[in-house]
C-alpha positions as CSV (number, residue, x, y, z in Angstrom):
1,X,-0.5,-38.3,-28.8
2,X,2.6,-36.6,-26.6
3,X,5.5,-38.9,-26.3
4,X,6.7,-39.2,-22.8
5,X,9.9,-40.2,-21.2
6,X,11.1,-40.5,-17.5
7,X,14.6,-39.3,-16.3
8,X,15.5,-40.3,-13.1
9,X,18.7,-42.4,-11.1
10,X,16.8,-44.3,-9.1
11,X,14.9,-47.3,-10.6
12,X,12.2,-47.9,-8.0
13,X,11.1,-43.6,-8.7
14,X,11.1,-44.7,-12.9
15,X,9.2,-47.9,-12.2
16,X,6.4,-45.5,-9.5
17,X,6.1,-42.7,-11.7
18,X,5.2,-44.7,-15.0
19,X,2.8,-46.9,-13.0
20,X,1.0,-43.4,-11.5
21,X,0.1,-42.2,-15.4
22,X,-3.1,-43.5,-16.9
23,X,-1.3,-44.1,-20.1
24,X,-4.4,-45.6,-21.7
25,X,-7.3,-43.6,-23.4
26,X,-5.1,-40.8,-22.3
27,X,-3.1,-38.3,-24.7
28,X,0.2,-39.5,-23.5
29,X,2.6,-42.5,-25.2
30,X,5.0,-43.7,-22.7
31,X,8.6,-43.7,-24.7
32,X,11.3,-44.6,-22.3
33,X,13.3,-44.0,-19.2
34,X,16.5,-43.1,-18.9
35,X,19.1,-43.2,-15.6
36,X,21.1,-40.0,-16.3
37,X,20.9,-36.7,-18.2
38,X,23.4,-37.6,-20.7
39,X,21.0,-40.9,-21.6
40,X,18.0,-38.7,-21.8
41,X,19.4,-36.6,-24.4
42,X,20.1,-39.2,-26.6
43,X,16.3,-40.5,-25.6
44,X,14.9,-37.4,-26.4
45,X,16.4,-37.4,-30.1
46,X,15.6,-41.1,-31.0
47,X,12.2,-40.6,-29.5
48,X,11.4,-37.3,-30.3
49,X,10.1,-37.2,-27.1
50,X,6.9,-34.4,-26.4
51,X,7.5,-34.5,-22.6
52,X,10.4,-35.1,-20.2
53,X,9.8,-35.7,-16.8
54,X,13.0,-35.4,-15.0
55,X,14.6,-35.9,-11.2
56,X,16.3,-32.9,-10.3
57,X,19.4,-34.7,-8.7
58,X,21.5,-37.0,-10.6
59,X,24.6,-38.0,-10.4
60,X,26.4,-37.6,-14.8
61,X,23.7,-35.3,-14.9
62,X,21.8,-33.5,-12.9
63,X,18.3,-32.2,-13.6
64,X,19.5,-28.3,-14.5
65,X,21.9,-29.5,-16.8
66,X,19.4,-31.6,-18.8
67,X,17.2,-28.6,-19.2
68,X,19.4,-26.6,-20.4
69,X,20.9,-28.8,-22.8
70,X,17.5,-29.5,-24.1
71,X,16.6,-25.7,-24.3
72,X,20.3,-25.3,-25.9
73,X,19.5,-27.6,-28.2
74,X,15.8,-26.0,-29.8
75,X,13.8,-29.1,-27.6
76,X,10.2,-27.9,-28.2
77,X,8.6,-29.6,-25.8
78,X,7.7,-29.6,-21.9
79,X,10.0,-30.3,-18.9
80,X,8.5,-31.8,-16.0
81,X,10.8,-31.7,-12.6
82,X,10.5,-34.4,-9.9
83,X,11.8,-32.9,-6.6
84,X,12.3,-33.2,-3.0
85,X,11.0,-31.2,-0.1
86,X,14.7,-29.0,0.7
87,X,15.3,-29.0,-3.1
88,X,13.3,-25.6,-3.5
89,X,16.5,-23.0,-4.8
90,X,16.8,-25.9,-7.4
91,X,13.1,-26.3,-8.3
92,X,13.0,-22.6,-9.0
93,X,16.5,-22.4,-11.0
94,X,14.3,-25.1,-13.3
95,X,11.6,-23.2,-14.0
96,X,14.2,-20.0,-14.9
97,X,15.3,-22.2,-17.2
98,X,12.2,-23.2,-19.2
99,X,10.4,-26.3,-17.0
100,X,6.6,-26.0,-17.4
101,X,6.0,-27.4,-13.2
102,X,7.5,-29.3,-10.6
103,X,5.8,-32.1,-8.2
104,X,7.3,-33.7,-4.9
105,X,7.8,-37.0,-5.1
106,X,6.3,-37.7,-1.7
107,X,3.0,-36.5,-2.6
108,X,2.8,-38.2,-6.2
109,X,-0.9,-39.0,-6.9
110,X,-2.3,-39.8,-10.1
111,X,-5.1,-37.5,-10.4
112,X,-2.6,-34.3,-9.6
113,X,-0.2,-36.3,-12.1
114,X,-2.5,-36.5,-15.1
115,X,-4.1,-32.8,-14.2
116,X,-0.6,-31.3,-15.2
117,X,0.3,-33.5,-17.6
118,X,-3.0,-32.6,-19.0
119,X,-2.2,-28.9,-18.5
120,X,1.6,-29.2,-20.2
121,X,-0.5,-31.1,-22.8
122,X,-2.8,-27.9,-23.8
123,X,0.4,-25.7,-23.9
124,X,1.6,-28.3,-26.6
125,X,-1.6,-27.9,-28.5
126,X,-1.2,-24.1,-28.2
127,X,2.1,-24.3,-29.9
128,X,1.3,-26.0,-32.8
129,X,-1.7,-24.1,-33.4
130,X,0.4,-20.6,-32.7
131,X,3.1,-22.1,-35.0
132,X,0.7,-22.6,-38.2
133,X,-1.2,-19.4,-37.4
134,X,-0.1,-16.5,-39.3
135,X,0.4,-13.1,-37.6
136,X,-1.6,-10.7,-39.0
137,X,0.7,-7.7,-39.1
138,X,1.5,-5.3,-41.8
139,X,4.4,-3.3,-42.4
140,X,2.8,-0.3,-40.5
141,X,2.3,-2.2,-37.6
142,X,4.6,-0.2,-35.1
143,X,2.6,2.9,-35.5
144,X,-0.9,1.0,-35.5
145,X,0.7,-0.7,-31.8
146,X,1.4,3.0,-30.3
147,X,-1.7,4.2,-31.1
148,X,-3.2,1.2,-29.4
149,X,-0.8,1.7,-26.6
150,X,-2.0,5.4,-26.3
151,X,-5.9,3.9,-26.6
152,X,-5.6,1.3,-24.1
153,X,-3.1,3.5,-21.2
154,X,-5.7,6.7,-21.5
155,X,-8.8,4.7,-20.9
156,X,-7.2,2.6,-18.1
157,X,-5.6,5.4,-16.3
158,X,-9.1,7.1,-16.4
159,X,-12.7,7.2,-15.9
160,X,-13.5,3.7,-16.3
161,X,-16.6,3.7,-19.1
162,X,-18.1,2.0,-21.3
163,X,-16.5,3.7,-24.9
164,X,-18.3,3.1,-28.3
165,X,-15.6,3.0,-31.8
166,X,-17.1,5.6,-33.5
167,X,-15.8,8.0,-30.6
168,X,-12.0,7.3,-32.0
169,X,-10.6,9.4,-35.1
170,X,-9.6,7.3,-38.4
171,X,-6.1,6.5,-37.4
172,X,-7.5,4.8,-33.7
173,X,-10.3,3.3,-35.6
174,X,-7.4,1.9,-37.8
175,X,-5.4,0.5,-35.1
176,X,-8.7,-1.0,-33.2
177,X,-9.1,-2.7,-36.2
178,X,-5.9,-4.7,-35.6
179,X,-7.8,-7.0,-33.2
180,X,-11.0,-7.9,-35.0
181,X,-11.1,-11.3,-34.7
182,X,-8.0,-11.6,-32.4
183,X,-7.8,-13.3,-29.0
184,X,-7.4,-10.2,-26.8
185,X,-6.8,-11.1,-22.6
186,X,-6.7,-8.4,-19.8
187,X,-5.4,-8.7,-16.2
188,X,-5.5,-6.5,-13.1
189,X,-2.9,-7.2,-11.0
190,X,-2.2,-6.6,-7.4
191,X,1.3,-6.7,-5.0
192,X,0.3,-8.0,-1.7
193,X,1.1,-5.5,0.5
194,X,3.4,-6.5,3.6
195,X,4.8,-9.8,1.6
196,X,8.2,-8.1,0.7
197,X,10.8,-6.7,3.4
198,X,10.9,-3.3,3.6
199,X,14.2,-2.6,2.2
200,X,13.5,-5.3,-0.5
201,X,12.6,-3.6,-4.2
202,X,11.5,-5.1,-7.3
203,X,10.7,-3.6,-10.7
204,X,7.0,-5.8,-10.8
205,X,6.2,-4.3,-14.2
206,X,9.7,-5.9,-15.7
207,X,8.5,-8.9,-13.5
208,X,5.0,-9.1,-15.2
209,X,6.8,-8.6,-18.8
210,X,9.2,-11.5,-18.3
211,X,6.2,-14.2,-16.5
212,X,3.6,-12.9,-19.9
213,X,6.6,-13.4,-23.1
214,X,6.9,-17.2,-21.7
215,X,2.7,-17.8,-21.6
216,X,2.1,-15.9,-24.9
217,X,5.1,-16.3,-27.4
218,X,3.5,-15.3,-30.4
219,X,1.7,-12.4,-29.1
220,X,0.6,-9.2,-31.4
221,X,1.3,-7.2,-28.5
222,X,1.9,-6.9,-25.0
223,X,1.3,-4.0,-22.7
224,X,2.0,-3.4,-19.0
225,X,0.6,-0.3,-17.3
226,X,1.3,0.8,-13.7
227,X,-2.1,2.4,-12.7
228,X,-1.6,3.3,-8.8
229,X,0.3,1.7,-5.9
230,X,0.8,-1.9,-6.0
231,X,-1.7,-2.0,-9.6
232,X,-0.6,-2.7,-12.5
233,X,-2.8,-4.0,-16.0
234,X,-1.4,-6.3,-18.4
235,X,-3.3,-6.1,-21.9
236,X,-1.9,-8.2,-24.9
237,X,-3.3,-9.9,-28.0
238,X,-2.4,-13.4,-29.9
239,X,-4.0,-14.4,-33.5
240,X,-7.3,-16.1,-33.5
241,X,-6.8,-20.0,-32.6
242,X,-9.5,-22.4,-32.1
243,X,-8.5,-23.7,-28.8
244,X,-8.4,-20.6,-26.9
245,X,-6.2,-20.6,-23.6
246,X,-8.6,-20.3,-20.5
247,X,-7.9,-17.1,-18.9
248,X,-8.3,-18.7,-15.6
249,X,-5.4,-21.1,-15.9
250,X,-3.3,-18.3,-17.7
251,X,-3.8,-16.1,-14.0
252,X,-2.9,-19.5,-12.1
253,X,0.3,-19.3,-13.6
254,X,1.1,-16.0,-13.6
255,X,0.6,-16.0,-9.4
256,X,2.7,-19.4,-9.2
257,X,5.3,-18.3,-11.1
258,X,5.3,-15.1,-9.5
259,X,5.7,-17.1,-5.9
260,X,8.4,-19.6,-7.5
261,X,10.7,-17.1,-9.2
262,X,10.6,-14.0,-7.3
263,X,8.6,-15.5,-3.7
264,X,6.0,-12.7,-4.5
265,X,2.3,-12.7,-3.6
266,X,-0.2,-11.4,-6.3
267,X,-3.7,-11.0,-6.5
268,X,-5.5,-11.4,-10.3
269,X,-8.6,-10.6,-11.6
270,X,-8.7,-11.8,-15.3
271,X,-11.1,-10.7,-17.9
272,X,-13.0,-13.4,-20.5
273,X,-10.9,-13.5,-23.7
274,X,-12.5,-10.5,-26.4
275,X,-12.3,-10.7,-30.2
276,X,-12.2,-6.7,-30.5
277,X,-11.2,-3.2,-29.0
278,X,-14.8,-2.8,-27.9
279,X,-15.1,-6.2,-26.0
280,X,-11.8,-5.6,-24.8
281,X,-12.6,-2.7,-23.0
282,X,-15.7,-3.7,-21.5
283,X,-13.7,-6.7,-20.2
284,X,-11.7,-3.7,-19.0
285,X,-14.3,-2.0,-17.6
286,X,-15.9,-4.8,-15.8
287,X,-12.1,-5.9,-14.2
288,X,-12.5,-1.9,-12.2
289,X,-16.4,-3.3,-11.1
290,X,-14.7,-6.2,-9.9
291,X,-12.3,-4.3,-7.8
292,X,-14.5,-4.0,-5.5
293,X,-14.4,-7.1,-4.2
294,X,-10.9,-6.6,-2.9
295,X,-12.0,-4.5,0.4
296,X,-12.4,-8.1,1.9
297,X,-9.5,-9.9,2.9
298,X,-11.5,-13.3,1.2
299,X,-10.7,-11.7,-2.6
300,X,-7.1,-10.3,-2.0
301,X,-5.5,-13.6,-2.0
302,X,-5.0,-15.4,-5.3
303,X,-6.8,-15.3,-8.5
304,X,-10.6,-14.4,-9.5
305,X,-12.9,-13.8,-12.2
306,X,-14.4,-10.7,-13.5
307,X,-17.7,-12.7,-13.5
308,X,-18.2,-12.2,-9.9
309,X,-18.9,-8.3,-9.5
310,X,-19.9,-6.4,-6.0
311,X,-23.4,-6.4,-5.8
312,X,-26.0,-4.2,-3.5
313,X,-28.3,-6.6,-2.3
314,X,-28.2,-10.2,-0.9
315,X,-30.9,-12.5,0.7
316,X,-28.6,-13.9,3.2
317,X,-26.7,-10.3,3.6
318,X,-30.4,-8.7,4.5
319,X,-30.8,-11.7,7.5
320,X,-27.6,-10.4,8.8
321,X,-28.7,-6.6,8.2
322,X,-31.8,-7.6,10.2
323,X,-30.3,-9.1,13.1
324,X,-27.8,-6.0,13.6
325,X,-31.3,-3.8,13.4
326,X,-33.1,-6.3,16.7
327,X,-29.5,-5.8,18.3
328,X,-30.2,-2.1,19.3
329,X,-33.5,-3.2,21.3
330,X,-31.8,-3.9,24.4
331,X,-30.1,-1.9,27.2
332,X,-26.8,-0.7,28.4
333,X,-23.8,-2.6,27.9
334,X,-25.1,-5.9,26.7
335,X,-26.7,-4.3,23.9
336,X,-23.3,-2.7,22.6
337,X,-21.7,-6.3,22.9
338,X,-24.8,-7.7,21.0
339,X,-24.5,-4.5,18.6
340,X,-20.7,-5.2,17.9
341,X,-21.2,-9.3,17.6
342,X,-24.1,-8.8,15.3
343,X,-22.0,-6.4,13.0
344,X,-18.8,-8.6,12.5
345,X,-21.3,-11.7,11.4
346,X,-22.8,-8.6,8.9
347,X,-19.5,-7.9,7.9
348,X,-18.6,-11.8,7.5
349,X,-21.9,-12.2,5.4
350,X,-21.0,-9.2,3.5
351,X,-17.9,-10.9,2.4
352,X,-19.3,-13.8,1.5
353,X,-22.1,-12.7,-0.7
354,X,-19.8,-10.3,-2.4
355,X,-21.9,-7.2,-0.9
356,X,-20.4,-3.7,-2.1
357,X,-18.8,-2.3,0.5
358,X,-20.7,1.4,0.2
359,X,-23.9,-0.7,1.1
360,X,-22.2,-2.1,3.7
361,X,-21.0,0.7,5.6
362,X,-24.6,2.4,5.2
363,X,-26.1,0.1,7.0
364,X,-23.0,0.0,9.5
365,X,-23.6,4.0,9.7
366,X,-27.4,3.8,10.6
367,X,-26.2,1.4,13.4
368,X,-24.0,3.7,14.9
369,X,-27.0,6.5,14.7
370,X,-28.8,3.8,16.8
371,X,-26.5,3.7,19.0
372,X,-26.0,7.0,19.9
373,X,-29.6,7.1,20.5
374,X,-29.2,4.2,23.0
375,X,-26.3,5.5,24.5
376,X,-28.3,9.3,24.9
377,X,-30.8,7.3,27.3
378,X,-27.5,6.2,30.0
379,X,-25.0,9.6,29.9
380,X,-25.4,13.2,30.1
381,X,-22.4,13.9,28.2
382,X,-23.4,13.6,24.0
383,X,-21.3,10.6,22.6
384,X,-19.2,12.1,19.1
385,X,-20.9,9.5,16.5
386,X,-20.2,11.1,13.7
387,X,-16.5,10.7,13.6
388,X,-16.8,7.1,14.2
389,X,-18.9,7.4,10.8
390,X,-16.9,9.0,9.2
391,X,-14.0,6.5,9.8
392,X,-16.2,3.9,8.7
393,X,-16.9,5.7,5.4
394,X,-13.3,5.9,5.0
395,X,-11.8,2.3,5.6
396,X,-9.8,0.5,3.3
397,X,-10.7,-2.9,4.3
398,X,-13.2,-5.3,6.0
399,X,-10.1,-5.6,8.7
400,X,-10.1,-1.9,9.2
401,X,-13.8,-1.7,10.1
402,X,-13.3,-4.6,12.3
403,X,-10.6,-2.8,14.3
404,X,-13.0,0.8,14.0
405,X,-16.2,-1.3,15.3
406,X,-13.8,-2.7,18.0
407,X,-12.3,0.8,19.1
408,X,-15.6,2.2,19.0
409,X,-17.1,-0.2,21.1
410,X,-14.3,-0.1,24.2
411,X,-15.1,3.8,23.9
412,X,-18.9,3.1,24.7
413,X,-18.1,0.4,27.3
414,X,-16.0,2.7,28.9
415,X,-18.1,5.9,28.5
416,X,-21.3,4.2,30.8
417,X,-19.1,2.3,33.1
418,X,-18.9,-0.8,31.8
419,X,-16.4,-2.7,32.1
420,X,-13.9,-2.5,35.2
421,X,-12.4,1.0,35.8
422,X,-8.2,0.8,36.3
423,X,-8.7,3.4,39.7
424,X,-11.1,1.4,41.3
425,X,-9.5,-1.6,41.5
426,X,-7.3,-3.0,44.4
427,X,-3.7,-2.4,44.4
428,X,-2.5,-5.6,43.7
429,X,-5.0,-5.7,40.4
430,X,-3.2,-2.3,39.1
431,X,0.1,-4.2,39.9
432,X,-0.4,-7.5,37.7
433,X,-1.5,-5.5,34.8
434,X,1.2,-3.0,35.1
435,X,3.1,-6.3,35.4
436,X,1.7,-7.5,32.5
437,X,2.1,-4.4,30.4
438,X,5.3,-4.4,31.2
439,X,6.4,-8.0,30.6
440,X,4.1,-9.3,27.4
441,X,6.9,-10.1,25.6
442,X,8.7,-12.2,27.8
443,X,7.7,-16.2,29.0
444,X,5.3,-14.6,31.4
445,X,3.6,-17.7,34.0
446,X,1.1,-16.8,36.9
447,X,3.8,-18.0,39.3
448,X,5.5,-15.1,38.1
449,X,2.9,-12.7,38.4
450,X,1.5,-13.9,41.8
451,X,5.3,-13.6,43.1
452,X,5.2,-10.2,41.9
453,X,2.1,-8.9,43.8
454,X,2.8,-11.3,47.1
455,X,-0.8,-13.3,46.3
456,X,-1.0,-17.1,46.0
457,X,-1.9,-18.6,42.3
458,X,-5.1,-19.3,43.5
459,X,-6.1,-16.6,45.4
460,X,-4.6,-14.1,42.4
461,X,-6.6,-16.1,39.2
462,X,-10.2,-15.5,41.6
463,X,-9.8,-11.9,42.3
464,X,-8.4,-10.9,38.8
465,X,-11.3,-12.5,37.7
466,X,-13.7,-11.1,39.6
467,X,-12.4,-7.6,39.4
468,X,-11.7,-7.5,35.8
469,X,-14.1,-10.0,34.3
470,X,-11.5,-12.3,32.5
471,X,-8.4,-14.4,33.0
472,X,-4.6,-13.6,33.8
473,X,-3.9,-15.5,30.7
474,X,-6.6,-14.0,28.5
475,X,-5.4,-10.7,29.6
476,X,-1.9,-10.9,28.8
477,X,-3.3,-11.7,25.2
478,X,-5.4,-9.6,24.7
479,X,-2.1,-6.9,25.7
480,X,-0.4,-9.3,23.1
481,X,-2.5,-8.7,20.3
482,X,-3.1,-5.4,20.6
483,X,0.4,-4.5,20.7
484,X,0.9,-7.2,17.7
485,X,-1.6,-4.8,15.9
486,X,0.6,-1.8,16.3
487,X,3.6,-2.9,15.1
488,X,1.5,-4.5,11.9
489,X,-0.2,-1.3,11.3
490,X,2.9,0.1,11.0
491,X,4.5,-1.5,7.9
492,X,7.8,-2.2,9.0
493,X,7.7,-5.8,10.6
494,X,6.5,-8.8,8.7
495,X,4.3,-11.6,10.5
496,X,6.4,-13.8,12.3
497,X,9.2,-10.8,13.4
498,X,6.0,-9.2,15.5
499,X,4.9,-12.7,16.9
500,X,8.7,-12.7,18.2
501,X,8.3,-9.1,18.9
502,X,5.1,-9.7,21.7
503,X,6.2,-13.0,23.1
504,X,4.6,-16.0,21.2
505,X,6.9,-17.6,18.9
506,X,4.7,-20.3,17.7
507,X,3.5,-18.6,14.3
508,X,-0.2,-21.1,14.4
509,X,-0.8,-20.4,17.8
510,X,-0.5,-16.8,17.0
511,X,-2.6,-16.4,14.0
512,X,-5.2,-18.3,15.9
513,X,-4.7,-16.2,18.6
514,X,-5.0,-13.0,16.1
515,X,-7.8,-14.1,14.2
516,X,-10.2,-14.3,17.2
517,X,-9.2,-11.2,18.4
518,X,-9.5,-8.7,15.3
519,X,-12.0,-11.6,13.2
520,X,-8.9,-11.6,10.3
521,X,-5.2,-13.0,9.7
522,X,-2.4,-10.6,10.8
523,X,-1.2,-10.8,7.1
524,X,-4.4,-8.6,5.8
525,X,-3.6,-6.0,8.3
526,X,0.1,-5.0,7.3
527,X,0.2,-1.5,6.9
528,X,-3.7,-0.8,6.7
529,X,-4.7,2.7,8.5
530,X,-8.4,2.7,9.8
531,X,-7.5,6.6,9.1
């Protein structure tokens, strides 16, 4: 049982929170409340209290000052911090300063409650197991660890293989056999690109050092390697313990605390805990297959297993394939807009059924050779498809082939003479889009734009529509978006400076807005090149 008290000023919060914990057949014993920091020491010592579940503002003392104090003072147990919605710079000063979580008071449940009171109370068991466990290092340890060290950096800044033991000399076998029977856990981590400012800098691989020494204290080891641009692997090791830490949780952590103590953004894929060098390495190995995954925008947020590897073949992924294939039957223009439609829902399905993405851009190449075919039937001129393959060969991201497939298509609209051509519209057309182009980022209204050209509203909206095939207002964002695209391609602005930047300062309305025009969020397409 883990002995719990409650710290806060206010009698009513003391009285809610111990009525939200299932104290019985639970793992928790409540021991008391205190009123102030100063009380809850003394709580904490007659009580010997496991867990402290403390406001953040009090008045003799506050919630910062308790935590420290209790850290000051060798308190080997959890801090839990109760907090407000503007109390955030606090909430993350608390967890610099040792407390496990925080929870808002306004959203206090009792099944969120016991979930991390049940997570604080597996870091507890973890503790007294690591504190009876003895660390099996000898005396030549150090030069065992830099061998390791050498091991572990060459294979992971290499090839990726699979490596058998009796490939290392006597002195690796010797340091390999330092983890026999050890709890060995791997990471991959990834910066999100566009999340920091661009004159904002931060050593990430001191970052992951500091986040891994507080989740594994009696580690044999603990390595960080910087592998490429925005990579880096964290390998380390603790002694054999019966109640092994999930990996998963361990990689929930690591991206909250990153977002709480430095307001970073990381993407994990962890590896299933290995008892030697040649499980951890195939771990290793199967965290590059897994990579894959990370060309769509779906596995580049948050935290995933190395379970889930790219695969070449789907049932559902084939319907989709299928559909793109009947696309190509029809004619002209209508069968490049079916062609295009049919190959975002492939690349949609793709992403969901984990698809690799060298099968995926196959079959998006052999639909372009279809469609130069098609196209060979309306124009004289040859259309250039192999460049457009080639860009799809080379793209980065499941956003970048959207915007390629995109590009490609208003080339092949254009090319047969679909679509309306700028010269061949009336005058007063060619002067609401100039007006347009020219005025996106202002509060642009058709009152504006129908003053401009000397046309009435009315009369304006029917022959814009007629002679371009859309709206005023679907125009102008459409100009909106693509400009928005621009100025996210090029690295420099983050979300909600370029929704300023093209008129819409509603940030929902614009990533609604973006995401049916380019099928993705704006965030995923922060400094991406189609190349």
């Amino acid at each position: 049982m883990y002995k719990v008290i409650i710290v806060d000023d206010e009698m009513i919060v003391r009285h809610a929170v111990k009525t939200i914990i299932k104290w019985e057949d639970s793992r928790f014993e409540y021991a008391g409340s205190a009123a102030s920091g100063v009380s809850a020491l003394e709580l904490v010592r007659r009580t010997n209290a496991d867990i402290v579940i403390t406001d953040i503002k009090m008045a003799e003392m506050d919630g910062l000052k308790l935590i420290k104090s209790l850290m000051a003072g060798g308190f080997k147990g959890e801090v839990l911090v109760l907090s407000n919605y503007n109390d955030f710079e606090l909430v993350r000063e608390a967890l610099k300063c040792g407390a496990h979580d925080y929870m808002l008071k306004l959203t206090l449940k009792t099944e969120t409650f016991m979930h991390t009171l049940e997570e604080i109370a597996v870091k507890l068991d973890g503790k007294k197991i690591h504190a009876a466990a003895p660390i099996a290092i000898n005396d030549h340890a150090n030069g065992e660890i830099e061998r390791l060290y050498d091991l572990l950096k060459n294979y992971e800044q290499g090839e990726a293989g699979h490596i058998h033991l009796t490939a290392f000399n006597q002195e690796q076998q010797r340091a390999a056999a330092m983890l026999d029977g050890s709890c060995c856990y791997t990471f991959n981590f990834y910066l999100q690109e566009g999340e920091l400012h661009p004159n904002q800098t931060i050593d990430f691989h001191e970052t992951l050092e500091k986040l891994a020494e507080g989740l594994f204290p009696k580690k044999l080891f603990l390595f960080v390697f910087y592998t490429q641009p925005n990579r880096y692997t964290l390998i380390t090791a603790t002694p054999f313990v019966q109640n092994i830490v999930d990996p998963e949780e361990i990689a929930q952590r690591m991206t909250k605390l990153s977002e709480m103590y430095y307001g970073l953004a990381v993407n994990v894929i962890y590896a299933q805990v290995a008892a030697s060098l040649e499980s951890l390495i195939e771990q290793m190995y199967r965290n590059r297959q897994a990579e894959e995954l990370r060309f769509y925008a779906a596995y580049k947020e948050g935290y995933h297993s190395n379970t889930k590897l790219a695969v070449d073949t789907d049932e559902g992924f084939r319907a989709a394939e299928t559909k793109l294939k009947e696309s190509l039957r029809g004619f002209g223009g209508s069968a490049i807009e079916l062609w295009v439609e049919s190959a975002f829902v492939l690349i949609e399905s793709a992403a969901k059924h984990g698809v690799h993405s060298k099968s995926l851009k196959r079959i998006l190449g052999g639909g372009i050779w279809g469609l130069s075919n098609l196209i060979a039937q309306q124009k004289e001129t040859p259309w250039n498809e192999k460049c457009w393959i080639e860009k799809i060969e080379a793209a980065d991201s499941d956003s970048s082939l959207k915007l390629l497939i995109k590009e490609m298509s208003d080339e092949l609209l254009g090319s047969i003479g679909k679509g309306p051509q700028i010269s061949a519209l009336r005058e007063e057309i060619r002067q609401a889009l100039a007006y347009l182009e020219q005025h996106y980022a202002d509060r642009v209204s058709i009152s504006d734009v129908a003053s401009y050209v000397a046309l009435s509203e009315p009369y304006l909206c029917q022959i814009f529509k007629a002679e371009t095939g859309s709206s005023i207002l679907t125009r102008l964002n459409e100009i909106r978006m693509n400009k928005a695209y621009e100025l996210l391609l090029s690295g420099k602005y983050l979300v909600k400076q370029v929704a300023i930047e093209v008129g819409i300062p509603d940030p929902f309305y614009f990533n609604r807005l973006f995401r049916k025009r380019f099928g993705s969020a704006p965030k995923n397409v922060i400094g991406v090149s189609p190349r």
